[in-house]
C-alpha positions in Angstrom: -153.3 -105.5 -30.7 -150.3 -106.4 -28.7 -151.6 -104.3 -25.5 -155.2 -105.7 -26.0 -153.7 -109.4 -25.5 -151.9 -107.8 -23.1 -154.9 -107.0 -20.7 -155.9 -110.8 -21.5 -153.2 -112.3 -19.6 -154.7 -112.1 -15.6 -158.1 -114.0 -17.1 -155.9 -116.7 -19.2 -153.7 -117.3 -16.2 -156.5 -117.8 -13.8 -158.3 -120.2 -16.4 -154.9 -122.3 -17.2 -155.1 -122.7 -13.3 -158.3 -123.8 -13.0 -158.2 -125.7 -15.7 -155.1 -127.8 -14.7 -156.4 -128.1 -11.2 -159.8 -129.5 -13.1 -157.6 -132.4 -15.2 -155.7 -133.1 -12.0 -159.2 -134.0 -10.2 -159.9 -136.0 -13.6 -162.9 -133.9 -13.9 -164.5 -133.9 -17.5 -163.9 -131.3 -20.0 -161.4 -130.2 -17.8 -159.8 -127.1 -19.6 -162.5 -125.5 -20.6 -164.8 -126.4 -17.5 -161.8 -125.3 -15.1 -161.1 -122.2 -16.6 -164.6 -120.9 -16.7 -165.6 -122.2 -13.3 -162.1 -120.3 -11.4 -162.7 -117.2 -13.8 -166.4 -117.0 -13.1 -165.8 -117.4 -9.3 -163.2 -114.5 -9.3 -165.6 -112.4 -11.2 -168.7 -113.1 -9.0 -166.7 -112.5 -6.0 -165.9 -109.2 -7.4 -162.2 -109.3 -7.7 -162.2 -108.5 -11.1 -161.8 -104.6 -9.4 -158.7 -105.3 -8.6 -157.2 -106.4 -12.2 -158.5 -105.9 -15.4 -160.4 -109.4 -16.5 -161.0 -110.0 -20.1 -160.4 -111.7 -23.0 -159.2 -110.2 -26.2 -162.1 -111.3 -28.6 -160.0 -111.5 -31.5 -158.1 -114.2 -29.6 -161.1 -115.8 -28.5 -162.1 -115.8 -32.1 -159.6 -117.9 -33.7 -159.9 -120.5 -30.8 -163.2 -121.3 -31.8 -162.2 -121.6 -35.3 -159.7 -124.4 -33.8 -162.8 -125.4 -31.8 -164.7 -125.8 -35.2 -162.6 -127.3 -36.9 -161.8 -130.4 -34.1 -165.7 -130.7 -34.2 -165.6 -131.6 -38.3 -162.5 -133.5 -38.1 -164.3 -136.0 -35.7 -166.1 -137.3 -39.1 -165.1 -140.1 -41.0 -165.6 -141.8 -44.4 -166.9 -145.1 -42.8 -169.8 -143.0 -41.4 -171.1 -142.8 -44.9 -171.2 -146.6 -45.5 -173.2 -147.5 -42.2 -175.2 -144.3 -42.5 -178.4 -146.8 -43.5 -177.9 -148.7 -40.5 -178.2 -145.5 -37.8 -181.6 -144.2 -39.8 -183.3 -145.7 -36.4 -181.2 -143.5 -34.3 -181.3 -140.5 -36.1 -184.9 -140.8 -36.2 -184.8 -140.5 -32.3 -182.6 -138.4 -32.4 -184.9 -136.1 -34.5 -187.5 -136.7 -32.0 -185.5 -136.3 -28.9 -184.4 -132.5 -30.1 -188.0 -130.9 -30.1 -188.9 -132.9 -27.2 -186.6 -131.7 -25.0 -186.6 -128.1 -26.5 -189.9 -127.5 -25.9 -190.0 -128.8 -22.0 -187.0 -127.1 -21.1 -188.2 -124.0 -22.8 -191.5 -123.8 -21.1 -189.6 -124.9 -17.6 -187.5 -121.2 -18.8 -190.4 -119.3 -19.4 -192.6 -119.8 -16.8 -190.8 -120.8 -14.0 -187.2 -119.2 -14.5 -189.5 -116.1 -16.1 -186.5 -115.8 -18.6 -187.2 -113.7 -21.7 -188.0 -115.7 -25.3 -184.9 -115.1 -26.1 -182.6 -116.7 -23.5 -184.8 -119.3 -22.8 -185.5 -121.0 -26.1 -181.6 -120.9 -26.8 -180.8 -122.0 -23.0 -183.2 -124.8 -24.3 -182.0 -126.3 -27.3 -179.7 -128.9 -26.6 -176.6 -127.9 -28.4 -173.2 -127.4 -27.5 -172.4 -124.6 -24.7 -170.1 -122.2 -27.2 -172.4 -123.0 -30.1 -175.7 -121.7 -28.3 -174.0 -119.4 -26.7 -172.7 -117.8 -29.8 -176.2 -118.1 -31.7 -177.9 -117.3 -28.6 -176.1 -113.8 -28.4 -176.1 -113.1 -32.1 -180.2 -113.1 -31.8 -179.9 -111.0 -28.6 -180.4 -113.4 -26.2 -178.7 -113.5 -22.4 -175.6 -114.5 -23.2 -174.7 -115.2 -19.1 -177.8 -117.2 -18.7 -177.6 -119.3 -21.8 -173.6 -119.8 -20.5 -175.2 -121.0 -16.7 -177.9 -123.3 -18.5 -175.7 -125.1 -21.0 -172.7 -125.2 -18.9 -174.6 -127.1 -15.7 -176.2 -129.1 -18.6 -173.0 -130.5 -19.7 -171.7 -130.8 -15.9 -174.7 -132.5 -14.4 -174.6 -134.7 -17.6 -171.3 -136.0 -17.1 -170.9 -135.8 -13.8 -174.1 -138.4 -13.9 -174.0 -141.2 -16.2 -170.0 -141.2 -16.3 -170.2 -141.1 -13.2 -172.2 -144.2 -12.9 -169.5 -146.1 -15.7 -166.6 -145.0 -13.7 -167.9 -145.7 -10.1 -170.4 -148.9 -10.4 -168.9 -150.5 -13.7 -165.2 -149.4 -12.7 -164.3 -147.3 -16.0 -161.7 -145.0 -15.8 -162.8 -142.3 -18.1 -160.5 -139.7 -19.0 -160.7 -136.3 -18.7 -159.8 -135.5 -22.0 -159.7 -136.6 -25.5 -156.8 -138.1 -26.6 -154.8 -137.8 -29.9 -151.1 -137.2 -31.8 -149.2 -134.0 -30.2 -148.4 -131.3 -32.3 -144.9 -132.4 -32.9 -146.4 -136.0 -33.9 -148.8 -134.2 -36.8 -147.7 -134.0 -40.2 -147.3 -130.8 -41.5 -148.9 -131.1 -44.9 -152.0 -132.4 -42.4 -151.9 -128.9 -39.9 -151.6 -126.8 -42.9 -154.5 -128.7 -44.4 -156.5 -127.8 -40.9 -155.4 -124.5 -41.2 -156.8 -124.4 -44.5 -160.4 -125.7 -43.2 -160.5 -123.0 -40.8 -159.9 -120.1 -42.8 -162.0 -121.1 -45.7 -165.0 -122.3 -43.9 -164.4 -119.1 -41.3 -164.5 -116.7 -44.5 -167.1 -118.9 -46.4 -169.5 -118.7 -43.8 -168.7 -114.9 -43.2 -169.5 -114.3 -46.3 -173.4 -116.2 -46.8 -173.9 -114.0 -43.7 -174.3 -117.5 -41.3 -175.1 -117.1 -37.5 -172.2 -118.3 -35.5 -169.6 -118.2 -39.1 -166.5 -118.7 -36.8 -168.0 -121.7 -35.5 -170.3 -123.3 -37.7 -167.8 -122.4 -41.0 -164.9 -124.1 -40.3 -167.0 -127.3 -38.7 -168.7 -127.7 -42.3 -165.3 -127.4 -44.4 -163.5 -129.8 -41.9 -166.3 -132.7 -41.5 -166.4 -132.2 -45.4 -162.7 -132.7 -45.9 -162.6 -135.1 -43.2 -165.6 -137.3 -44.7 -164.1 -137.5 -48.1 -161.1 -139.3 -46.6 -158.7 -136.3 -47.5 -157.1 -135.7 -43.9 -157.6 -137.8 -41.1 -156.0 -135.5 -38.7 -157.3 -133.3 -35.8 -155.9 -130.5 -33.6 -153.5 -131.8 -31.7 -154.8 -132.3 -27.8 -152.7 -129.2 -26.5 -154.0 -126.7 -29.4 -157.6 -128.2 -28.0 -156.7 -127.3 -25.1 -155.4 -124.1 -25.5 -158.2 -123.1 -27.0 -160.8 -124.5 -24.4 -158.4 -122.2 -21.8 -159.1 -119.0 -23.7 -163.0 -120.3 -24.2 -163.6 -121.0 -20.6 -161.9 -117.9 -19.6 -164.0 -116.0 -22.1 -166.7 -117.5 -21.1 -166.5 -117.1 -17.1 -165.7 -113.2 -17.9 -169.2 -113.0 -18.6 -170.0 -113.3 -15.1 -168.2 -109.7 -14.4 -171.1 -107.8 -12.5 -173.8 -110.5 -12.2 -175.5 -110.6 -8.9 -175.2 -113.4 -7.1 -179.2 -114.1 -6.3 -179.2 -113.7 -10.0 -176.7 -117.0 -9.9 -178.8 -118.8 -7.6 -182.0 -118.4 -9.0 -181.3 -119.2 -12.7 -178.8 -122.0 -11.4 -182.1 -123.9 -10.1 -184.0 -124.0 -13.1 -181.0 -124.9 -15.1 -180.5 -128.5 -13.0 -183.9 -128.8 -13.2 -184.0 -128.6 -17.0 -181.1 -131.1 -17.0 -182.8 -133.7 -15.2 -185.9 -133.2 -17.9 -183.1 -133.9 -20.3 -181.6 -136.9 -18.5 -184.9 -138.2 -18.1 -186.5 -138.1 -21.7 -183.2 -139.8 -22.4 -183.7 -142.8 -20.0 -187.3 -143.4 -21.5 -186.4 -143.2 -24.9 -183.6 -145.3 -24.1 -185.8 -148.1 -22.7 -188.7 -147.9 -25.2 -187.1 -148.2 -28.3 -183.3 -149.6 -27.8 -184.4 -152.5 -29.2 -186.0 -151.0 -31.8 -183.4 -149.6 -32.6 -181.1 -152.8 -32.5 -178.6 -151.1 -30.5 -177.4 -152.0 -26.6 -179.3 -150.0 -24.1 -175.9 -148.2 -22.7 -174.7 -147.3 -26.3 -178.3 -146.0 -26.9 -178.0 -144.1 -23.4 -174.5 -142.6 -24.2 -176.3 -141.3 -27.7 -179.3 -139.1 -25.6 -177.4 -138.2 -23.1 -177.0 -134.5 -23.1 -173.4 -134.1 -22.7 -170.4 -133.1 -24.5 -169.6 -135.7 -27.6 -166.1 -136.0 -26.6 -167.1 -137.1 -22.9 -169.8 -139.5 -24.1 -167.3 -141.3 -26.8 -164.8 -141.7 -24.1 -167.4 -143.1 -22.3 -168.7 -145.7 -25.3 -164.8 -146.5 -25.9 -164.3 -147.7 -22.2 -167.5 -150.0 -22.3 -166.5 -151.4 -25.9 -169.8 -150.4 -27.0 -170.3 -148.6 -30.4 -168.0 -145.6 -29.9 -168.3 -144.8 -34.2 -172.2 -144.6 -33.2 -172.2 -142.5 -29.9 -169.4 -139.9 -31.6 -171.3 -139.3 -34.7 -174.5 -139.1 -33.0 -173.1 -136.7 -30.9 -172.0 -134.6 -33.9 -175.1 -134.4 -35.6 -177.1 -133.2 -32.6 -174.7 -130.8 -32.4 -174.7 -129.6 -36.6 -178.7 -130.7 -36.5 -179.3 -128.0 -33.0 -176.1 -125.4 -34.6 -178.0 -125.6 -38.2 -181.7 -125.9 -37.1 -182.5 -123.8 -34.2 -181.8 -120.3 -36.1 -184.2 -121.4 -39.0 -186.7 -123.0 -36.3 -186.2 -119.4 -34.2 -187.2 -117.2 -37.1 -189.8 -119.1 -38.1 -191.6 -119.2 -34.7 -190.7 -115.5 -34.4 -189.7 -115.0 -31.1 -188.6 -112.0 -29.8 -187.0 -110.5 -26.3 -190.3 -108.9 -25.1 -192.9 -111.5 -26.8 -194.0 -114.5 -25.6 
């Protein structure tokens, strides 16, 4: 075990560095985003041959547990009360999901000629380690659906942030915030703890795709909506385990062919400007039917990562509880749905 982390340490060191260079620029997602983007370029410029790059995947494991588990812990009881009051959005959101899906999925299949597979997880507009980790468990590309969903969420919030921070003169962190981990209680850690290995085994267990994921996000928003912790991973355990992720992650790009790159690269910002746009028109025909500002209701399409969009929402003062919990149940609706939706349409690596 030891030696196994061992042979981790050139990929984690790389990603830390890329990762801290990413939060010096202020770039979004930073950890995560860093590390995969200075471990990927090592790997497609083929210096991997000169030290071992990997990452132990029982390591990578229980960072996405921690992964999991900040996703649940980002609900809260009041969500319950004005649940009534959202039935608008979620409707849209409902609708936006499919809509989106299906275009980028037919943009994957018949221009990007990527198998049925790849392309209707590269589609669905989850989160990059969620898809990814579906995507793979069904056989899918795991290094294409990593390009798609990873430009998604760059173009995304490199886009409409963009916009608040340049135009409107927010100053969006590139982080989320919260206590340290010598700030949290320890009757609340060991009650995190606790939501991670009991959803993680749970979910083992009933056999669900993406367990290590999707098992300790269920046990946490449950505990977390129920008012019995209020806590989350502290910011450097998040980002710890967005380090190992994103290294993990740009590993994958060990051996991939540059033209290879390029060519699904293009159809991936492509798809992301589909996704931007559906947004924008949903946003403008029915933010009033909705009863909610037009930015909030922008912030609440857009496809980017939930943290990024909240921070956005909590710069402009507008609805942050609504954009953040919007953002989570695209995430459990696309993490919960898109297996079900997958088996039922029966699609397979070879069929159409």
């Amino acid at each position: 075990m030891l030696r196994n982390l061992a042979s981790s340490i050139p990929a984690l060191l790389i990603g830390a560095a890329g990762g801290a260079v990413f939060l010096y620029l202020r770039m979004p997602l930073a950890w995560m985003l860093g590390a995969m983007f200075f471990t990927g370029v090592v790997a497609l410029a083929g210096l991997d041959r000169r030290m071992t790059l990997r990452v132990e995947p029982r390591l990578r494991s229980v960072m996405i547990v921690i992964i999991g588990v900040m996703l649940g812990s980002a609900f809260r009881p009041e969500m319950i009360d004005r649940a009534r009051e959202w039935l608008g959005l979620i409707i849209l959101m409902l609708a936006y999901i499919p809509i989106v899906t299906a275009i980028c999925y037919w943009m994957f299949r018949r221009w990007a000629r990527l198998d049925p597979v790849t392309a209707y997880f590269s589609a669905a507009p989850g989160g990059l380690q969620e898809m990814t980790l579906v995507g793979e468990a069904y056989g899918g590309d795991g290094r294409s659906i990593i390009m798609t969903h990873a430009l998604r969420v760059f173009l995304t919030v490199m886009t409409i942030p963009v916009y608040f921070r340049f135009i409107e003169g927010l100053n969006v962190p590139p982080m989320a915030q919260g206590p340290h981990m010598w700030q949290l209680p320890w009757h609340e850690g060991a009650l995190l703890i606790v939501c991670g290995m009991v959803g993680w085994y749970v979910a083992r267990f009933l056999r669900m795709p993406a367990s290590v994921l999707v098992g300790p996000m269920v046990v946490s928003a449950l505990v977390h909506l129920f008012g019995w912790s209020h806590a989350s991973p502290p910011p450097e355990l998040v980002a710890t385990a967005q380090v190992v992720m994103g290294a993990a992650l740009g590993c994958r790009f060990v051996g991939t062919p540059l033209k290879e790159v390029g060519r699904i690269a293009t159809f991936a910002v492509i798809a992301t400007f589909a996704m931007i746009a559906v947004a924008v028109a949903m946003t403008l025909a029915f933010a009033n039917w909705a009863g909610i500002k037009t930015e909030a209701m922008m912030l609440v399409l857009a496809p980017g990562g939930m943290a990024e969009m909240s921070l956005v929402a909590l710069g402009l003062g507008v609805e942050v509880a609504v954009v953040a919990s919007m953002h989570i149940f695209r995430i459990a609706v696309v993490v919960l749905a898109v297996p079900p939706v997958f088996k039922l349409l029966k699609l397979r690596k070879t069929g159409t």
